[in-house]
N, C-alpha and C positions, 0 to 999 in steps of 0.2 A: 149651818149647812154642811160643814166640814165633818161635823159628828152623823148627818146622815147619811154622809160618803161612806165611811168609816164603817156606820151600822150593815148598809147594805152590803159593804167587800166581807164583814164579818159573817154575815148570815150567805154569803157567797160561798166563804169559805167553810164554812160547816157544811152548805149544799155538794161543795165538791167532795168534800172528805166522807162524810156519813155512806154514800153507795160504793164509795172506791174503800173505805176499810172494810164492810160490810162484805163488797165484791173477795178480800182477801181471806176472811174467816170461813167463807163458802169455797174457797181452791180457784176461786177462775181469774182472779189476778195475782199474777205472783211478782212483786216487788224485788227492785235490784235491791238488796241490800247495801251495797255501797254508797249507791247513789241517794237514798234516802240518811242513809247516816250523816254524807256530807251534808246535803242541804239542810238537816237540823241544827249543824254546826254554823252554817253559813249564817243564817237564817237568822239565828239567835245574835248573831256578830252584826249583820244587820242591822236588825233592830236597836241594839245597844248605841250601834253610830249614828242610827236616825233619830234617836232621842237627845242624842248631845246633840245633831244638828239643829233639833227643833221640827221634826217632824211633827211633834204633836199624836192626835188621835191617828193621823194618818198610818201611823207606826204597831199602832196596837191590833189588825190585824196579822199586820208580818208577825209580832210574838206568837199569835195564837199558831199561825201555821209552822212555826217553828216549833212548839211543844208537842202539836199532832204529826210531826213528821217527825220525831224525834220516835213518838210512837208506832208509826209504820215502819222504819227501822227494824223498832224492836220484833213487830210483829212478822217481819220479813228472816229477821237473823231465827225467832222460836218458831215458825209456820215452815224453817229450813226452804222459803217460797224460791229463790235464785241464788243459790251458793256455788254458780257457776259461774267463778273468778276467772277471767284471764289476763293473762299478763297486761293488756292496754288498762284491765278496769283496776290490776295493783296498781301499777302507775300513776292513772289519776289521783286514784285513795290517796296513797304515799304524796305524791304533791302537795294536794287538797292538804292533810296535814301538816307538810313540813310549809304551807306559805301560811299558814292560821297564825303563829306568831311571831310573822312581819308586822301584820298589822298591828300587835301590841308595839311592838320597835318605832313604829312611824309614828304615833299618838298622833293622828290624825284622822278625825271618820272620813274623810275622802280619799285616803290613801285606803284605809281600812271597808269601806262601800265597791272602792274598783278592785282590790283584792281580793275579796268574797266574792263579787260579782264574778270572774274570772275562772274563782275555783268550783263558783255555782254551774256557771257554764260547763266547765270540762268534767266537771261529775253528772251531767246529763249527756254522756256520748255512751256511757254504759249502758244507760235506759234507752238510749234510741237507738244502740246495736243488738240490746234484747228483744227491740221493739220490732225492729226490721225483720229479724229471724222469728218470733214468736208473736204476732201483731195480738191472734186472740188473746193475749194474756194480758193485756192494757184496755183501759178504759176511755174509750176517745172523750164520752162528754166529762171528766173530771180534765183532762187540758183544758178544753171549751170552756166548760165555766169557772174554770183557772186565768183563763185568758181574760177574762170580762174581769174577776175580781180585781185582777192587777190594773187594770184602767180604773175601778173604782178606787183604789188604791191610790194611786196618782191624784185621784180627782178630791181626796181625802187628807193630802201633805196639808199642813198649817204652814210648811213655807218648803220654796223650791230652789233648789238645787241640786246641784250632779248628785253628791253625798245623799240627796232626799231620793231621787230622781230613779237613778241607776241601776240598782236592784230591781224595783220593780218593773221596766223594760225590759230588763234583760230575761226577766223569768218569764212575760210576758212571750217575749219572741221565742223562746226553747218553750213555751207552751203550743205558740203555733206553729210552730215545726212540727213537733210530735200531731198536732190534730192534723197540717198537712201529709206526714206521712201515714198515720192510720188509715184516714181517708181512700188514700193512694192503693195501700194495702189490699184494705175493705174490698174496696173495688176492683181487684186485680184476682183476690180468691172468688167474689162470686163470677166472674168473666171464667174464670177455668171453673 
């Protein structure tokens, strides 16, 4: 049953990503480039800890979305899609880097799952201050069905723990953020 948890966060995950890269190569969503850089780093650091925790197949969508984010990055830094840095999203960046190898220092994935998780988090305040000021440029249903894949995700660990647990929560809740502020958005441009 675990593998069809697995399957379906997988086929989630391609459902979210195919109209959100798609949406970028047509101009109407334009990617923080920061914040996708981090999360491919995070992402991939993830995955590596939840395979020593024993995540199992639970784990093998996180790698997938970690090599396709890895490539929104890329298609964000050559699409030139948000190269409007400011001083809070250095910051983050610069953090997000310089806390990447603690995690090698602790040789712990639990120490290395809440430290990614933390940097996953604060490299999503740049996408939700782009998001705030420019809402058309985001795609509400890739959160959404971001959000479900991360419960399939969960529902896909071979075994549980914080280290297994915690990333995908936490990506989960910075998914429903973003769908609730879209939403909020949405609704406030067609009202004017």
């Amino acid at each position: 049953m675990k593998e069809v948890f697995s399957l379906i966060a997988i086929i989630l995950t391609l459902t979210a990503y195919y109209p959100y890269i798609l949406s970028i190569h047509r101009g109407q969503t334009r990617p923080h480039y920061f914040s996708w850089l981090v999360w491919g780093l995070t992402t991939i650091i993830v995955y590596l800890a939840q395979v020593e925790e024993g995540a199992g197949v639970g784990a093998w969508p996180v790698l997938l979305s970690g090599i396709i984010t890895f490539y929104i990055a890329l298609l964000g830094f050559l699409k030139r899609s948000d190269l409007n840095i400011s001083m809070i999203d250095f910051l983050f960046f610069t953090i997000s880097l310089l806390a990447i190898p603690l995690w090698y220092v602790t040789d712990d994935p639990l120490w290395a799952v809440v430290l990614v998780s933390a940097i996953d988090v604060s490299a999503f305040v740049p996408t939700l201050r782009k998001a705030s000021i420019k809402p058309e440029q985001e795609d509400i249903s890739f959160y959404f069905i971001f959000l479900i894949r991360c419960a399939f995700v969960l529902l896909a660990l071979e075994r549980y723990s914080l280290a297994t647990v915690l990333f995908p929560l936490s990506v989960g809740f910075c998914c429903l953020l973003m769908v609730l502020m879209l939403t909020r958005k949405n609704t406030e441009r067609k009202v004017h």
